[in-house]
C-alpha positions in Angstrom: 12.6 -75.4 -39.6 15.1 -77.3 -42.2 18.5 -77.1 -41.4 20.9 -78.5 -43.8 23.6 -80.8 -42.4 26.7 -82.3 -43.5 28.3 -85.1 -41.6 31.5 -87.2 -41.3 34.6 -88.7 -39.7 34.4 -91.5 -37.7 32.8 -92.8 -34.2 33.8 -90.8 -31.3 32.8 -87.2 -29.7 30.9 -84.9 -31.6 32.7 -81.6 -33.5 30.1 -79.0 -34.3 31.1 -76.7 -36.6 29.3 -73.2 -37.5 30.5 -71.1 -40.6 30.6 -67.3 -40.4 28.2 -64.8 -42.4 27.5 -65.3 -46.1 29.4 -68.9 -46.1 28.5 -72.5 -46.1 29.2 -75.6 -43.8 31.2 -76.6 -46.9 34.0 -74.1 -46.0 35.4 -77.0 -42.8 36.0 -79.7 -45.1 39.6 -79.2 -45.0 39.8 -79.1 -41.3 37.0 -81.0 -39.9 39.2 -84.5 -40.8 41.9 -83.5 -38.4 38.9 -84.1 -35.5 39.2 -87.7 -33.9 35.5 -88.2 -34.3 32.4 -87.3 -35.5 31.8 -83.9 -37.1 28.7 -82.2 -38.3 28.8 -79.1 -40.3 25.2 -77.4 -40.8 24.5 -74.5 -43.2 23.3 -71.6 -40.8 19.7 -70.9 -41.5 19.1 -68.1 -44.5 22.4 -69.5 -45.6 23.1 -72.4 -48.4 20.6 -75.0 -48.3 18.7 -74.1 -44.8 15.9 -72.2 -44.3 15.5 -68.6 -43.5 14.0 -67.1 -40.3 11.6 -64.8 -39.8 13.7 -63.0 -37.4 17.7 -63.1 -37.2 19.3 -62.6 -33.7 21.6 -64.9 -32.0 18.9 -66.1 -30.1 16.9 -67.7 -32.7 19.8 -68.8 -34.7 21.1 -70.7 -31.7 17.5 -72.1 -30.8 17.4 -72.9 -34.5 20.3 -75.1 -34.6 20.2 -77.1 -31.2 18.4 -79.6 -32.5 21.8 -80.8 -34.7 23.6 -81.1 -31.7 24.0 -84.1 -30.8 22.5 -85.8 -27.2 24.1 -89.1 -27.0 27.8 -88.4 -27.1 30.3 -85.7 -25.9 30.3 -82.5 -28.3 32.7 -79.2 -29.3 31.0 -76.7 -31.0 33.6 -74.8 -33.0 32.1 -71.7 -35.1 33.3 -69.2 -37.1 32.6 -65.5 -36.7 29.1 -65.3 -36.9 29.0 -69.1 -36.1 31.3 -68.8 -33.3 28.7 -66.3 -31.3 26.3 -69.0 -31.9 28.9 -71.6 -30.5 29.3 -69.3 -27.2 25.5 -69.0 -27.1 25.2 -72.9 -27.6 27.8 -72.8 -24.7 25.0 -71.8 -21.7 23.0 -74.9 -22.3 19.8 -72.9 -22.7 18.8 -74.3 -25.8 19.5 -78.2 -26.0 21.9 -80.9 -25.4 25.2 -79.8 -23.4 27.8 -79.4 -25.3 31.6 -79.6 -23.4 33.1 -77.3 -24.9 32.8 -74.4 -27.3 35.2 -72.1 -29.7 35.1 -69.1 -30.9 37.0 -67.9 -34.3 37.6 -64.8 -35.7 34.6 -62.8 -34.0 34.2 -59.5 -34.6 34.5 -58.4 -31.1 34.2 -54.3 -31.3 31.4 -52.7 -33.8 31.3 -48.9 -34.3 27.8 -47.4 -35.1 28.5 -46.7 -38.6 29.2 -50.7 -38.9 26.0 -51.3 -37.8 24.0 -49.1 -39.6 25.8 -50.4 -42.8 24.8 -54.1 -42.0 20.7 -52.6 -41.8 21.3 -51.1 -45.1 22.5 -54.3 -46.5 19.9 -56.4 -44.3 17.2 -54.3 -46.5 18.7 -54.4 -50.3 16.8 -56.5 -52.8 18.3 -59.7 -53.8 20.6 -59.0 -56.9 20.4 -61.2 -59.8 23.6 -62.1 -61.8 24.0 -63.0 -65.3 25.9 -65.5 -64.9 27.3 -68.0 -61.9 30.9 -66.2 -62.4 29.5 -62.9 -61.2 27.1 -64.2 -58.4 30.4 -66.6 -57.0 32.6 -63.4 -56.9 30.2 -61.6 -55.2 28.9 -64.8 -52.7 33.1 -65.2 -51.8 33.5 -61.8 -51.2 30.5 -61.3 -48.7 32.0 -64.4 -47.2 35.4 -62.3 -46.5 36.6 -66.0 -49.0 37.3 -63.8 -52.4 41.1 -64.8 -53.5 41.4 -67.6 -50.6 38.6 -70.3 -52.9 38.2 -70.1 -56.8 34.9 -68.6 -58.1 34.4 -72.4 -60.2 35.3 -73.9 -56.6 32.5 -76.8 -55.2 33.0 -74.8 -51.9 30.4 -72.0 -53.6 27.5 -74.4 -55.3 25.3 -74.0 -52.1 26.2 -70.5 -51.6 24.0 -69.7 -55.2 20.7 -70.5 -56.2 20.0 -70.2 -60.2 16.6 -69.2 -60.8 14.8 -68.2 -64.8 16.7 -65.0 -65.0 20.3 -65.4 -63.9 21.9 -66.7 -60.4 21.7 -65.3 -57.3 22.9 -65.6 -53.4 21.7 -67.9 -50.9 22.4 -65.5 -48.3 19.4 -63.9 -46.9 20.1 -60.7 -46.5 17.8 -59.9 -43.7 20.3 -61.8 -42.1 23.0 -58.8 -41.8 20.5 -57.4 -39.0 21.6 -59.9 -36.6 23.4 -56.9 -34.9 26.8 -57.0 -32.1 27.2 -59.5 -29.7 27.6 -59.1 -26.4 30.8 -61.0 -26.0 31.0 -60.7 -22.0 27.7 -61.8 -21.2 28.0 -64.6 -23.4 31.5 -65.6 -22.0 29.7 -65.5 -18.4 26.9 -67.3 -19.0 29.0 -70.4 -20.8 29.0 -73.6 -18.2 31.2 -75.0 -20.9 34.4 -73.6 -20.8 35.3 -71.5 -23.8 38.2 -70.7 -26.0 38.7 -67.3 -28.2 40.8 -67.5 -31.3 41.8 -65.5 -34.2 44.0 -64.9 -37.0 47.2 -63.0 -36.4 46.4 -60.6 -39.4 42.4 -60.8 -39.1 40.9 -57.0 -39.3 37.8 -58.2 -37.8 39.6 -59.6 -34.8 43.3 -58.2 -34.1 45.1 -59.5 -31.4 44.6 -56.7 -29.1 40.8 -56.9 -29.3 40.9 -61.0 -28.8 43.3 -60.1 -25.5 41.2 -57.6 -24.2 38.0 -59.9 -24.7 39.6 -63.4 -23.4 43.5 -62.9 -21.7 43.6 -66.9 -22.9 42.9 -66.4 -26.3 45.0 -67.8 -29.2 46.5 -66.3 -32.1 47.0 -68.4 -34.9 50.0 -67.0 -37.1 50.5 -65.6 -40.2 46.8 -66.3 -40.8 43.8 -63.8 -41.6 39.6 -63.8 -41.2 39.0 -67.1 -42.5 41.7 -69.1 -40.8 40.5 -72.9 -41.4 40.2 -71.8 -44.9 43.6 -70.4 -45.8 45.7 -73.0 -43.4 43.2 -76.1 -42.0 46.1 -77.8 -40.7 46.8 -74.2 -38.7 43.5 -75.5 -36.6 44.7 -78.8 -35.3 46.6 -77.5 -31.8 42.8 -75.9 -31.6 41.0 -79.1 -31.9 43.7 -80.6 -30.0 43.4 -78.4 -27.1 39.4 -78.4 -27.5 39.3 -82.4 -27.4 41.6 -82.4 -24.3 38.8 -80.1 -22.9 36.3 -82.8 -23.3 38.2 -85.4 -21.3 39.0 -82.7 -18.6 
């Protein structure tokens, strides 16, 4: 399948970097430059400019996207909510190249039933069409948990639309909202790379008490929310630092 990738930095190890439901690889920009290396920031498939699957679970999505990591040089993989249970996944080295370390952010770590059954609903909605690209950015920032962090006029949204004859619309396929809950545990105990669990101090989807409970070592990045390389990149860099010092052992 075609997997959109954007790349940049410099020679060196390899920074992988996953962006969370309804987003973009755009949304690292910011932070990706603070990585003393390479970095590669793919759209997740059904997202931006990659294809869709026929089926969304974390399997597939992490089978989909081995084949950007790279094989010839020592590689993070650093993802964001929905990207970061990729990252874990990538983590078991099941489904390409080994990576040396991977890094989960701002995962949803505890789903009730009734947040599940709300993400079928949404999985099996028609595509809306907006009038105009206002409208469909607003609605593609808010589904990305990014609505009052990025301006709707903001570069960061152009591959999150698609403008077709009558109006614009999201890039998002929605039958990706029926990926379902991870399985945080198993996922943490099948990772031979070691594995690092962090979240915003304020992020609803991942309070500190649920990131402790999941990982005792996880880190809380302060002051910050759900989409913490958004709001603060620079708040990332002890991350990146720590995850690069993982690589050299």
């Amino acid at each position: 399948m075609t997997v959109h990738v954007r790349r940049g930095g410099s020679d060196g190890p390899a920074l992988v970097l996953l962006h969370g439901l309804g987003a973009t690889g755009d949304v690292w920009h910011a932070a990706a430059g603070a990585w003393p290396g390479t970095w590669i920031a793919p759209d997740l498939p059904g997202h931006g400019r990659s294809a869709p699957l026929a089926e969304y679970t974390f399997d597939s999505l992490a089978t989909a996207l081995a084949p950007v990591v790279p094989a010839d040089r020592p590689v993070v993989v650093l993802g964001h909510s929905l990207g970061g249970v990729i990252a874990l996944a990538l983590g078991a080295d099941r489904y390409g190249p080994p990576v040396g370390a991977v890094c989960g952010l701002g995962i949803k770590i505890r789903w009730t039933a009734q947040e599940l059954a709300k993400a079928a609903e949404l999985a099996d909605r028609p595509q809306k069409v907006f009038a105009s690209r206002d409208e469909a950015a607003e609605r593609a920032l808010k589904v990305a948990g990014l609505w009052q962090l990025v301006p709707t006029d903001s570069a960061l949204v152009d591959d999150a639309l698609v403008e077709t004859s009558d109006g614009w619309r999201l890039a998002l396929d929605p039958a990706a909202y029926r990926v379902g809950a991870p399985d945080l545990a198993a996922l943490i105990a099948a990772s031979r790379a070691p594995v690092v669990l962090a979240a915003g101090e304020r992020d609803p989807m991942c309070p500190p008490e649920h990131l402790f409970a999941a990982h005792a070592q996880g880190v809380v990045l302060p002051g910050l929310g759900h989409n913490a390389h958004v709001e603060k990149p620079d708040a990332l860099v002890p991350l990146l630092t720590r995850l690069h010092a993982a690589l050299l052992g």
